[in-house]
N, C-alpha and C positions, 0 to 999 in steps of 0.2 A: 600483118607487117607490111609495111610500105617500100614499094621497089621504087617509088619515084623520088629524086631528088628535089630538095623543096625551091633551091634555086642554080641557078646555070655552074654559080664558083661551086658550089655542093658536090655537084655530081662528079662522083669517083671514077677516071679512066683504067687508072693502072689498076688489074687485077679486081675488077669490079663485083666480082663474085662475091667479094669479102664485103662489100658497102652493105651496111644499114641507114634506111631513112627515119623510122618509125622512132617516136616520143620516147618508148617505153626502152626501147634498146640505149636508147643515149640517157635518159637518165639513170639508168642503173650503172651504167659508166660512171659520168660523172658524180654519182653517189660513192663510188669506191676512190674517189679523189681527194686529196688533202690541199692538192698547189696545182694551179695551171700556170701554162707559160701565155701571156700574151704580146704579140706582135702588133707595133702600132709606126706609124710618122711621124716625127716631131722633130723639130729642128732643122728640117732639110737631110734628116738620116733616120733611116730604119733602124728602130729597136724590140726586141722579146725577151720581157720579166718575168721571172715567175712570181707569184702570190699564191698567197692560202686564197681558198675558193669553198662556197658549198651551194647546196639546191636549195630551195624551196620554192614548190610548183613549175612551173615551165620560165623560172630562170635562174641564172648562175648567178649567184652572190660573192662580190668583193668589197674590200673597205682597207681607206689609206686615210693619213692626214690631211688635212685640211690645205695644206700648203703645197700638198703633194704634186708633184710634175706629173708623175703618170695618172692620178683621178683625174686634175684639168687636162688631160689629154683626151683622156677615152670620154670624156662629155663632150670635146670640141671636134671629134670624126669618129671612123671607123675603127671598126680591128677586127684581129681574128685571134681566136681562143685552141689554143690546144692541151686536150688530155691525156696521157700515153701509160696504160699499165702493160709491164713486161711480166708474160705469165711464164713461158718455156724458153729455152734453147733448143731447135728442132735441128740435130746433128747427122748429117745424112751420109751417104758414101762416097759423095763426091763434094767437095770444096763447093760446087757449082749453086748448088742445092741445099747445101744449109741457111735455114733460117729461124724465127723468131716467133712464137704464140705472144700476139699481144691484143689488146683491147684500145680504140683509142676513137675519139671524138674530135670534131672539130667545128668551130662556130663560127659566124660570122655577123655583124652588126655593131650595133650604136651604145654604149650602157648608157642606163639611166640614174639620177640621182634619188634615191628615196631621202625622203627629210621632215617627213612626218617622224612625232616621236614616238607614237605607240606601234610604230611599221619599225623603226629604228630599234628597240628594245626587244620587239619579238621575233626581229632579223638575229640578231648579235646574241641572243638566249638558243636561238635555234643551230649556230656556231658553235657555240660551247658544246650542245648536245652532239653534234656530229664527229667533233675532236673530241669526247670523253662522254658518251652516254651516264645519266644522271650527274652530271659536274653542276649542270644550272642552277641544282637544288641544295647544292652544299656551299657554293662560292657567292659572296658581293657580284651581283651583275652591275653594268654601267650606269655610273651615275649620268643625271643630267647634263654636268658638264663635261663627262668624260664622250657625251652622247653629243653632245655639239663644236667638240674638237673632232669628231671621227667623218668622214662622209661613206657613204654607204651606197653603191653603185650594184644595177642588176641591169642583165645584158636577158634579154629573151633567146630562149633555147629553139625558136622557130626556124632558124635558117642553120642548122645542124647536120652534121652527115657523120656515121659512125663507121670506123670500118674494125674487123675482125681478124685475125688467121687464128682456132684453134683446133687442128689436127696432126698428123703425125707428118714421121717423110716424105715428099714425091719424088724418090730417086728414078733413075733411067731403068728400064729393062738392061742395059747393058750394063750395068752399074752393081746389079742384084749381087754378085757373086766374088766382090770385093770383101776379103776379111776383115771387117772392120766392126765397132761395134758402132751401132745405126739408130736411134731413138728421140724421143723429148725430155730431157731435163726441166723439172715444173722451177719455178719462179715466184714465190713471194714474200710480199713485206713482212716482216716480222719484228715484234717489240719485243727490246732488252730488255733485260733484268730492272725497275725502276731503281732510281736512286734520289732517296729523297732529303729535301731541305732540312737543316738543323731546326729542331722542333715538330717537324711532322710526321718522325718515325714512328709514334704511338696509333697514327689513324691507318684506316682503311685505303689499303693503294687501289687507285684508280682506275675505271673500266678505259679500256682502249675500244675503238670503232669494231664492230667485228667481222670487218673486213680485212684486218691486219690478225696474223699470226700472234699466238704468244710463244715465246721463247721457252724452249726444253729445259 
C-alpha cells in the first residue's frame, strides 16, 4: 500500500491517518460507484455535476452529448472528481465526537476523448454490465449512430488520493460514563422492490451491482 501521495493537491492534511494512495484502494471505491460529482470552470464561475461514472483499468469513464457544456468542458481544462460512499453513523457520547464511516476518492486531471469505435462499444457494453451485470447480453447495445451522437470521456486514476473512517467511537475518558447509547449505525444502498414496464412482467428481473443491497 502506498503512503505517498501521487501529487502535492493529493496529499491529505486533515486527519491523514485515513488517506489511501495506492491503485487498488481507489478502485475498489470507485468500482462501488454509480455517479461522481465533478467540479470544473467555465464561464467565469465554478461548477460541480453529478454524472453516472464507471472504471475500466486505471480510468474513470463518463459520457454526455455531443453538444454537451460540460464534455467540452472537461476536454478544454482540468477538474476534480469526487466519490463519497456513506457506510455508518458513528454516534458517540458527546455531540463533539460524532461522526460518519465513509469511503470516498478523489481525482484530479484532464479527461480525454475516446472516439475509436470498437473502444466506444466496449466502453458503453462495460456500463451496462456495471449498472446491471449480464444486461449487455439480453439488451440492443448502441448503435453506430447512437455511437457517434455520444462522446465518451476517461480521466486517468493516477493523480488520486482515497481517504477512509471505518471504526467505532473515539469518545473522551471523561465522557465514558454518560448514559447514553454509544455505537455505529451501518449505512447502505439498497434496491426496491422493481417495478416494471407494461409488457415486461413475464421476464426475468434484473441483476442489480452487488454492491447494492436487495430489499427484505
Amino acid at each position: 500500500m502506498s503512503h505517498v501521495a501521487p501529487s502535492p493537491r493529493t496529499e491529505i492534511h486533515r486527519k491523514a491517518q485515513r488517506a489511501h494512495y495506492d491503485l487498488a484502494t481507489v478502485h475498489a471505491i470507485v468500482d462501488q460507484a454509480l455517479v461522481c460529482h465533478i467540479a470544473f470552470n467555465q464561464g467565469g464561475s465554478v461548477h460541480c455535476l453529478p454524472t453516472a461514472c464507471w472504471r475500466e483499468g486505471d480510468f474513470l469513464y463518463v459520457h454526455g452529448a455531443n453538444n454537451s457544456r460540460l464534455v467540452h468542458t472537461l476536454l478544454d481544462g482540468e477538474c476534480a472528481v469526487c466519490i463519497t460512499h456513506l457506510d455508518g453513523l458513528v454516534l458517540a457520547r458527546s455531540a463533539f465526537h460524532h461522526s460518519m464511516n465513509y469511503r470516498s476518492v478523489a481525482i484530479y486531471g484532464r479527461f480525454q476523448a475516446v472516439d475509436e469505435v470498437e473502444a466506444k462499444e466496449a466502453a458503453f457494453k462495460a456500463f451496462v454490465e456495471h449498472v446491471s451485470p449480464g444486461r449487455a447480453a439480453q439488451v440492443r447495445l448502441p448503435s453506430r449512430a447512437e455511437l457517434a451522437g455520444t462522446r465518451l470521456l476517461r480521466l486517468p486514476l493516477a493523480e488520486a488520493a482515497a481517504k477512509i473512517r471505518n471504526w467505532g467511537v473515539e469518545d473522551s475518558e471523561g465522557d465514558m460514563a454518560i448514559p447514553v447509547w454509544a455505537g455505529v449505525i451501518p449505512l447502505a444502498l439498497r434496491a426496491g422492490a422493481p417495478v416494471p414496464e407494461v409488457g415486461g412482467e413475464a421476464y426475468s428481473l434484473p441483476a442489480h451491482p452487488g454492491f447494492i443491497e436487495a430489499s427484505n
